[in-house]
C-alpha positions in Angstrom: 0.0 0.0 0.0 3.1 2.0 0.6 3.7 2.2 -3.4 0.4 3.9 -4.3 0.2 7.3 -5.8 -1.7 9.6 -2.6 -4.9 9.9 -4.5 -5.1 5.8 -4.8 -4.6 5.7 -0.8 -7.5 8.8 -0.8 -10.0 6.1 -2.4 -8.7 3.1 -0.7 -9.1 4.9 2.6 -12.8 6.7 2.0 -14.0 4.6 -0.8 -14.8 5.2 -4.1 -18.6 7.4 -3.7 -16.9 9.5 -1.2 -13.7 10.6 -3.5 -16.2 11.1 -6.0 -18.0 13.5 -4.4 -14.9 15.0 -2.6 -13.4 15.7 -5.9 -16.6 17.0 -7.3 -17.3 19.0 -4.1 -13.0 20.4 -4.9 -14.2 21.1 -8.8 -17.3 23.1 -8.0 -15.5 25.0 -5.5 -12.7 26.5 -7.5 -15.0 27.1 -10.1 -17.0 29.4 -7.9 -13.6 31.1 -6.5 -13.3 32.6 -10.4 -17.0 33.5 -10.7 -16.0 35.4 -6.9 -12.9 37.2 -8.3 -15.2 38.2 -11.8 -18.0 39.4 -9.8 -15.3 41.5 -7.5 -13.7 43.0 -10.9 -17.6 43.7 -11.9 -18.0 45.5 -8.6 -15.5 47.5 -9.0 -16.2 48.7 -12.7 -19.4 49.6 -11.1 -18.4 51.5 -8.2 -15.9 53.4 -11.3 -19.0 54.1 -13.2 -20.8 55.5 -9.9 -18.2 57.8 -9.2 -17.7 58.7 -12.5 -21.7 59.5 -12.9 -21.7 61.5 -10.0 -19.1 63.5 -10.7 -20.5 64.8 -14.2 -24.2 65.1 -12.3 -22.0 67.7 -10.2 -20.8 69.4 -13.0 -23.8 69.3 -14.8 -25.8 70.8 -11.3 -23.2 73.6 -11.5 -23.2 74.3 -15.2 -27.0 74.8 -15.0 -26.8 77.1 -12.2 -24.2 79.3 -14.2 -26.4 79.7 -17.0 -29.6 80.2 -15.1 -27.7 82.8 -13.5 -26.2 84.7 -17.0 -30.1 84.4 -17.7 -30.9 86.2 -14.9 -28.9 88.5 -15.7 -30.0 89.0 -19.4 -33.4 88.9 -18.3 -33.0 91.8 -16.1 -30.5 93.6 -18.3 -33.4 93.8 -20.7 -36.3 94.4 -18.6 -37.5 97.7 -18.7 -39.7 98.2 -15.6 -39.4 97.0 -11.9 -42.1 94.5 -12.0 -40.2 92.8 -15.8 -36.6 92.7 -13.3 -38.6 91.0 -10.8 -40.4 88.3 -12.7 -36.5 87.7 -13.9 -36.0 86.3 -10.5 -39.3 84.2 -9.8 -38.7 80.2 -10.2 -41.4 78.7 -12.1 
């Protein structure tokens, strides 16, 4: 018994059904390690994509405020009475 290679002393110890499922059980297992590391690289392209989202929303929220401001600004520019200057200014 001595001279068997250490996976023939595996199955002569447990039985065959048991390194089966053993083997199996290993298989399924490093197969679900890869899927783990994908699904960490997907999670990180993801959290990429959310920062990179939010950070053009931000500039986007501050671009419109600049250019409803330079409206403003037209708006009153050409008004010609105090009530015209002061509609400039209502929100809708």
């Amino acid at each position: 018994m001595n001279s068997l290679p250490m996976w023939a002393k595996f199955v002569a110890y447990l039985g065959f059904p048991i390194a089966v499922a053993t083997l199996l059980l290993w298989v399924v297992v490093k197969q679900l390690e890869g899927h783990n590391a994908l699904l960490l690289l997907h999670d990180i392209k993801v959290d990429t994509h959310l920062q990179q989202t939010i950070k053009t929303s931000e500039d986007m929220h501050f671009t419109m405020h600049q250019l409803t401001y330079v409206l403003q600004v037209m708006c009153q520019n050409g008004a010609t009475t105090p009530q015209d200057r002061n509609r400039c200014l209502e929100k809708p």
